[in-house]
PDB file of N, CA, C and O in Angstrom:
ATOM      1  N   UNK A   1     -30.776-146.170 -12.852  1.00  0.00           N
ATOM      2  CA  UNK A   1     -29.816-145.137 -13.250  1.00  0.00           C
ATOM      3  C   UNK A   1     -29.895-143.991 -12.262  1.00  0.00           C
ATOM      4  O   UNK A   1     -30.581-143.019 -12.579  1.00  0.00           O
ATOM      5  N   UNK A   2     -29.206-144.006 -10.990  1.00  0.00           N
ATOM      6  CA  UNK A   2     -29.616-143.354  -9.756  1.00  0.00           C
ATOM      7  C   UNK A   2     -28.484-141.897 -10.553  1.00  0.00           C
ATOM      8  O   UNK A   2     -28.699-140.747 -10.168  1.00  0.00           O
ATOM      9  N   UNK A   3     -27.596-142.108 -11.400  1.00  0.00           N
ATOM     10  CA  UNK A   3     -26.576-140.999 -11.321  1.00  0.00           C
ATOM     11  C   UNK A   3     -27.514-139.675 -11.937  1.00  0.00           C
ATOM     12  O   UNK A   3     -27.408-138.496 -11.600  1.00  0.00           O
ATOM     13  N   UNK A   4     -28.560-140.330 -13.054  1.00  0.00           N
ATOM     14  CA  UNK A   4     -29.003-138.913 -13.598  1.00  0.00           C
ATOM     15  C   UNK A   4     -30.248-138.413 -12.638  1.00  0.00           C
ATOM     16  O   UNK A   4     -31.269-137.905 -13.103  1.00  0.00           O
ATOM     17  N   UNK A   5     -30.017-138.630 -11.227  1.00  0.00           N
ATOM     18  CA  UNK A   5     -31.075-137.845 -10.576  1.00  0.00           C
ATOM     19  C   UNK A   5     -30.165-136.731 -10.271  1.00  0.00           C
ATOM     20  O   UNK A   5     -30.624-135.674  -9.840  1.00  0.00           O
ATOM     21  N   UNK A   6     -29.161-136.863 -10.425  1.00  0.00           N
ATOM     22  CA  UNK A   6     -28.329-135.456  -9.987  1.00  0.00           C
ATOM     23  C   UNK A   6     -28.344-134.405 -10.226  1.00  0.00           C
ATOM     24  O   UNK A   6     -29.157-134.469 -11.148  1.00  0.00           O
ATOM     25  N   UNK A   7     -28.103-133.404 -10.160  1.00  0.00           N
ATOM     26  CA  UNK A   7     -28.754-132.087 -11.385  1.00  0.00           C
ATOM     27  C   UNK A   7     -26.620-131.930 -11.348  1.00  0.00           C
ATOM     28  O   UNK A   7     -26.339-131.632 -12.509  1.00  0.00           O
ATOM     29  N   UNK A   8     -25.610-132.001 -10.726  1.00  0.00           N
ATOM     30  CA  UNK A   8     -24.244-131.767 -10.946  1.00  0.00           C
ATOM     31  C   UNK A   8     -23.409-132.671 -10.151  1.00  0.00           C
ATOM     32  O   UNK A   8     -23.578-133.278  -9.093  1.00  0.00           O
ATOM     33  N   UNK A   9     -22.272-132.547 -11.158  1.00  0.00           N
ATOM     34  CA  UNK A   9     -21.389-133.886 -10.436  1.00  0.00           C
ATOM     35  C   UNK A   9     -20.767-133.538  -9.463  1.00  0.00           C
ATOM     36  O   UNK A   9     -20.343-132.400  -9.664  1.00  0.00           O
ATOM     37  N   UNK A  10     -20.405-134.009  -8.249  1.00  0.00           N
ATOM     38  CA  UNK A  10     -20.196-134.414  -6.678  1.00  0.00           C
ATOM     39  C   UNK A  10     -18.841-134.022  -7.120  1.00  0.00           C
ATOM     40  O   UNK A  10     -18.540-132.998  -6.506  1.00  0.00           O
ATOM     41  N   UNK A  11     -18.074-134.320  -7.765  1.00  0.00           N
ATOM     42  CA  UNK A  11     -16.581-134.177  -7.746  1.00  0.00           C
ATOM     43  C   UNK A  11     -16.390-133.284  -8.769  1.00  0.00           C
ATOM     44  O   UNK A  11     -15.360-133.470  -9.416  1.00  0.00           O
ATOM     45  N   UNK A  12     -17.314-132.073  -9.206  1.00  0.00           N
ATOM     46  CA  UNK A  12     -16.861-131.153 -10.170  1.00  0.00           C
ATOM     47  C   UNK A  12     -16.625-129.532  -9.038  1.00  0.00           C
ATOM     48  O   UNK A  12     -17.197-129.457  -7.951  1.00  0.00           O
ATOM     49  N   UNK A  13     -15.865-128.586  -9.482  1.00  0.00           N
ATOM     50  CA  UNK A  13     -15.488-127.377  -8.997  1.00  0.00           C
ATOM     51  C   UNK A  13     -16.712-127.184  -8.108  1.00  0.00           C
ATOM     52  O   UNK A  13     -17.627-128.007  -8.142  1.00  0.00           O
ATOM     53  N   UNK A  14     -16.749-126.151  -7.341  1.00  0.00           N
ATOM     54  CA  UNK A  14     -17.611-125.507  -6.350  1.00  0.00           C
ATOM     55  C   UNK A  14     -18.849-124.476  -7.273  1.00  0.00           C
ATOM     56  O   UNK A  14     -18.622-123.924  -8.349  1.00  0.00           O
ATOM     57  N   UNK A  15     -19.699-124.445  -6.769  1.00  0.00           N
ATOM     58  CA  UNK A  15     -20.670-123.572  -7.649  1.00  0.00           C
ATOM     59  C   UNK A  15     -20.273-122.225  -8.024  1.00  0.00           C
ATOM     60  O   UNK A  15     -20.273-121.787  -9.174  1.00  0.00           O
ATOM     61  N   UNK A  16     -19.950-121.626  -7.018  1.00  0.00           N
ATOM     62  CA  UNK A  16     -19.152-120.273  -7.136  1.00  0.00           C
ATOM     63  C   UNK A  16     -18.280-120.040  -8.398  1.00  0.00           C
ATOM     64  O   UNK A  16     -18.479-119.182  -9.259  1.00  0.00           O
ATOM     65  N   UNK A  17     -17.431-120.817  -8.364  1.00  0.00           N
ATOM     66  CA  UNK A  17     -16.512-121.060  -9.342  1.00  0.00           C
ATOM     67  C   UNK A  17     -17.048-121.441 -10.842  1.00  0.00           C
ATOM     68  O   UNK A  17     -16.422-121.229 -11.880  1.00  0.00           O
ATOM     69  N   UNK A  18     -18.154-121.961 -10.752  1.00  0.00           N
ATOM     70  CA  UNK A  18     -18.645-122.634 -11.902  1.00  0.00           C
ATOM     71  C   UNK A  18     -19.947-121.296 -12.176  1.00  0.00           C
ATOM     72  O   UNK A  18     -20.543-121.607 -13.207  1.00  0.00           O
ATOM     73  N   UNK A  19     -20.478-120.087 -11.638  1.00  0.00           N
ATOM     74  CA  UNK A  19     -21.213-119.468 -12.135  1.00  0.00           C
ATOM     75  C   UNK A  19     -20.347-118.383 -12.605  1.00  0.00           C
ATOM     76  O   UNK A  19     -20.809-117.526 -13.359  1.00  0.00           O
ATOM     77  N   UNK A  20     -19.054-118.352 -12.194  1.00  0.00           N
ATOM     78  CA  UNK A  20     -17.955-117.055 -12.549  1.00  0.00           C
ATOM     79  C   UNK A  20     -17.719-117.321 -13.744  1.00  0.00           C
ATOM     80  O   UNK A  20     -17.595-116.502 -14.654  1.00  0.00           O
ATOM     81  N   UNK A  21     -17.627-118.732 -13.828  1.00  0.00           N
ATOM     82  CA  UNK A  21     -16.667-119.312 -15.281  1.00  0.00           C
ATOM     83  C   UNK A  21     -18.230-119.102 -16.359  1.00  0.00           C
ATOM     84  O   UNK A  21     -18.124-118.831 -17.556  1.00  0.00           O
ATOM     85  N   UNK A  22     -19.354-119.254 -15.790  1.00  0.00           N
ATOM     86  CA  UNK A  22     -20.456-119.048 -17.060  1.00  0.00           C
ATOM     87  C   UNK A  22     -20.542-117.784 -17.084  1.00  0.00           C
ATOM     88  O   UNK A  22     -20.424-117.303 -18.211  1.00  0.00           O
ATOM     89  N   UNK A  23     -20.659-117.274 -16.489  1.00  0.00           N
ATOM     90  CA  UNK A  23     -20.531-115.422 -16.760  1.00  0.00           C
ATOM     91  C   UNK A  23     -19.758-114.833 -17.949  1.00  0.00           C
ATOM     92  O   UNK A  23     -20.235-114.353 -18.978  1.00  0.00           O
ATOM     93  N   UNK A  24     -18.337-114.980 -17.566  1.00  0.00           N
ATOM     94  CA  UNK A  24     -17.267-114.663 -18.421  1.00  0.00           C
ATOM     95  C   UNK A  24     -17.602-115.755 -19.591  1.00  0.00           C
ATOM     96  O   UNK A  24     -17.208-115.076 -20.539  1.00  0.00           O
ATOM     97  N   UNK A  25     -18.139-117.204 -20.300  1.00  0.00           N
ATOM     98  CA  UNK A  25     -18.213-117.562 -20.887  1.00  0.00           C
ATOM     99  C   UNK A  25     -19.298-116.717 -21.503  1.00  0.00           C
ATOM    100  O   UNK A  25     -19.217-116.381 -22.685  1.00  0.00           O
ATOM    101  N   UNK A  26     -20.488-116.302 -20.604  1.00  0.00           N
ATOM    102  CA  UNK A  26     -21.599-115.292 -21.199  1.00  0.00           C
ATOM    103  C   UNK A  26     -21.509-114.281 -22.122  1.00  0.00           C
ATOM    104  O   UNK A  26     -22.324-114.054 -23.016  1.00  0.00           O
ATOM    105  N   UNK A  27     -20.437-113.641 -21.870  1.00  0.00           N
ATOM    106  CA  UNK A  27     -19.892-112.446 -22.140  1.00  0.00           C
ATOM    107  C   UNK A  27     -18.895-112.590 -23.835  1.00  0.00           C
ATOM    108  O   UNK A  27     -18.837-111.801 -24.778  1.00  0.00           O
ATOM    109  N   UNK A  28     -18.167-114.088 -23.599  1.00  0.00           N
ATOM    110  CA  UNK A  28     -17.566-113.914 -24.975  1.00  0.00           C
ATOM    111  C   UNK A  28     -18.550-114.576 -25.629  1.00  0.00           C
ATOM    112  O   UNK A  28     -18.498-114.080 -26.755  1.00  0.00           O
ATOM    113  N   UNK A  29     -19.534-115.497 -25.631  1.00  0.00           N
ATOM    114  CA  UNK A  29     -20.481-115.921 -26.626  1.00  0.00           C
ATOM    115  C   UNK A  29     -20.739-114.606 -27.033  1.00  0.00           C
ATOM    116  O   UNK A  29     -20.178-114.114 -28.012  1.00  0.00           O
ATOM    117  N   UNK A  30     -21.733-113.875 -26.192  1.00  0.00           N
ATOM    118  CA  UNK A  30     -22.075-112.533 -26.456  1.00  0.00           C
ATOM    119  C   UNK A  30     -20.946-111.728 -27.365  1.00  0.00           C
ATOM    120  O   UNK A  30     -21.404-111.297 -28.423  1.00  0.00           O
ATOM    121  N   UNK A  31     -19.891-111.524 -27.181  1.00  0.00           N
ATOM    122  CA  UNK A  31     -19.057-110.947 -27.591  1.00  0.00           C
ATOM    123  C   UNK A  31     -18.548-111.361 -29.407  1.00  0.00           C
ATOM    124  O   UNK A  31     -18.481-110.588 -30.362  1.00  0.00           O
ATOM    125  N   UNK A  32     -18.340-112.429 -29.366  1.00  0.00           N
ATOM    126  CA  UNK A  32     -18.131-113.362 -30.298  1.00  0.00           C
ATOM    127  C   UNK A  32     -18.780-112.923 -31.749  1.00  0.00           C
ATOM    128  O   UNK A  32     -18.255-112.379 -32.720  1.00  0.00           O
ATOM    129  N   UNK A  33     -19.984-113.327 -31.540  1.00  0.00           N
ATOM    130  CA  UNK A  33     -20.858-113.156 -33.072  1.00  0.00           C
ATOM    131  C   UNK A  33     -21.019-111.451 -33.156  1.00  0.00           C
ATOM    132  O   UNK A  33     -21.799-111.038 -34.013  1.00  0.00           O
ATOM    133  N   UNK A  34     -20.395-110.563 -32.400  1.00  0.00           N
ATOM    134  CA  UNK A  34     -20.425-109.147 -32.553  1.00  0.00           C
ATOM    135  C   UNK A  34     -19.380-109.016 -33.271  1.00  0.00           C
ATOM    136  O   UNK A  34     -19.437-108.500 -34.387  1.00  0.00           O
ATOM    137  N   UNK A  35     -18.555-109.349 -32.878  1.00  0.00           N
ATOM    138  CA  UNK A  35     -16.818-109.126 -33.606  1.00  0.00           C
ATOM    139  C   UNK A  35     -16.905-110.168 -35.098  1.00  0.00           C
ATOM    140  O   UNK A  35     -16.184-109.907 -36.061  1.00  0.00           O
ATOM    141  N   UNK A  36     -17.826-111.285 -35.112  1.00  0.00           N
ATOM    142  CA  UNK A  36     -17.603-111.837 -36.330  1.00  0.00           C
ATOM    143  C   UNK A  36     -18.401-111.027 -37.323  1.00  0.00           C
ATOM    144  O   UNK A  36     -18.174-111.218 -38.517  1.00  0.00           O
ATOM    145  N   UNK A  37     -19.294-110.157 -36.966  1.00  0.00           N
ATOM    146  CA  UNK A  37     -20.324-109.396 -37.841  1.00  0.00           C
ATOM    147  C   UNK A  37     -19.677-108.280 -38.613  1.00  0.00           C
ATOM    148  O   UNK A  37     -19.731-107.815 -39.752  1.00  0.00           O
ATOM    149  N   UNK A  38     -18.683-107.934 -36.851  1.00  0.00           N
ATOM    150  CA  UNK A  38     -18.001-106.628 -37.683  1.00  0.00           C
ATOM    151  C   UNK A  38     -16.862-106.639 -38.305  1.00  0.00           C
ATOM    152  O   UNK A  38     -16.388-105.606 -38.779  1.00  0.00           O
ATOM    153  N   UNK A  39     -16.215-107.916 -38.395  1.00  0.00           N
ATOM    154  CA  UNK A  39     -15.571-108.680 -39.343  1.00  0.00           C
ATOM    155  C   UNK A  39     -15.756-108.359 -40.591  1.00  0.00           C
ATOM    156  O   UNK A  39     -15.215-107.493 -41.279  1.00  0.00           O
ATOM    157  N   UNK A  40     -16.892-109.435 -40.924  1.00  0.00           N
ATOM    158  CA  UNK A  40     -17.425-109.002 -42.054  1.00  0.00           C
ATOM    159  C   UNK A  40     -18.333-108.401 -42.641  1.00  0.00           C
ATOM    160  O   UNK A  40     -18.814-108.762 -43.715  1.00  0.00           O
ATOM    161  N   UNK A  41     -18.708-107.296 -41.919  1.00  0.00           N
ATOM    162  CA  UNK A  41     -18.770-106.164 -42.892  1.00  0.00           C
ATOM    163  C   UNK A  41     -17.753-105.195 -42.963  1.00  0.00           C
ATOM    164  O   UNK A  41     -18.105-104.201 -43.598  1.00  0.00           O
ATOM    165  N   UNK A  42     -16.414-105.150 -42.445  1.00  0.00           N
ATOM    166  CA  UNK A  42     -15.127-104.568 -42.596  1.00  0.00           C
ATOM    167  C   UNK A  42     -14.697-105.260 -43.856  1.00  0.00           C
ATOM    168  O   UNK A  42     -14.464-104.477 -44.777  1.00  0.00           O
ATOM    169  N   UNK A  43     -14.571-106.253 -44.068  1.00  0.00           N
ATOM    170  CA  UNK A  43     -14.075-107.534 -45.110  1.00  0.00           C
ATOM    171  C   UNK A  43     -15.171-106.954 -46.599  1.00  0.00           C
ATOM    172  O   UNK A  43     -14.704-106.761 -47.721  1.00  0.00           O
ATOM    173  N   UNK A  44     -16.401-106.798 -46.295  1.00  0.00           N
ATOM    174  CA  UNK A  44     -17.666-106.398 -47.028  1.00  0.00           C
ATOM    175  C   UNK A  44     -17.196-104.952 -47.829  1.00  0.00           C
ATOM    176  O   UNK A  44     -17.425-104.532 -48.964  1.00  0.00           O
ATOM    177  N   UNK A  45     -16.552-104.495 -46.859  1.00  0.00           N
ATOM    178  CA  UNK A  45     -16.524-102.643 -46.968  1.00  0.00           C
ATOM    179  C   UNK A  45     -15.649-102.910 -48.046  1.00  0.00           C
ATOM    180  O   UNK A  45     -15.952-102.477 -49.158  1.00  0.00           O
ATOM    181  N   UNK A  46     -14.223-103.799 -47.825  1.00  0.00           N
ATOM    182  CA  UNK A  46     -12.912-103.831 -48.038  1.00  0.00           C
ATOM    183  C   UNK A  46     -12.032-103.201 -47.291  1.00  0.00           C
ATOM    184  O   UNK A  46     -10.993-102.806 -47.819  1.00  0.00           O
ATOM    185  N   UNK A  47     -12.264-102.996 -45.995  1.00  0.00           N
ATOM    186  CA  UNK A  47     -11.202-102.618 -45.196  1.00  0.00           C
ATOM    187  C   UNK A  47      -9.727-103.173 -44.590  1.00  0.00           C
ATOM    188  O   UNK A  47      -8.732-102.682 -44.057  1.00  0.00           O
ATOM    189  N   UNK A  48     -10.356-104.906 -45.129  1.00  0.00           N
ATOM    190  CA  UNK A  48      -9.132-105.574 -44.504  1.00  0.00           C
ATOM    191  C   UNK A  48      -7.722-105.138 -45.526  1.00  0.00           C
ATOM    192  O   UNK A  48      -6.680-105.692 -45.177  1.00  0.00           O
ATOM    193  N   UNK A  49      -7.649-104.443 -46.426  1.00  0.00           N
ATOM    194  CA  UNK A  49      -6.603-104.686 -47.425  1.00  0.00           C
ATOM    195  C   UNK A  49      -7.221-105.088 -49.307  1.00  0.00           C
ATOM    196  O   UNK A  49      -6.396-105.302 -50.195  1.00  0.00           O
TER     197      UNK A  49
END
């Protein structure tokens, strides 16, 4: 199984491109469970309505 000595695939985007795209993916994970928190405790408060 010579393919999993690879650490990335030969025919995927350029690295550059692929550490920009984890960055900005960094950022909304990060982002994500902040806005779902303050969700609900807005929802908690009763702010939605």
């Amino acid at each position: 199984m010579a393919h999993r000595a690879h650490r990335h695939r030969p025919e995927g985007p350029c690295h550059f491109s692929l550490m920009s795209l984890s960055a900005a993916r960094r950022l909304l994970l990060a982002a994500l469970p902040l806005l779902v928190l303050w969700l609900t405790v807005a929802w908690a408060a009763g702010w939605g309505g």
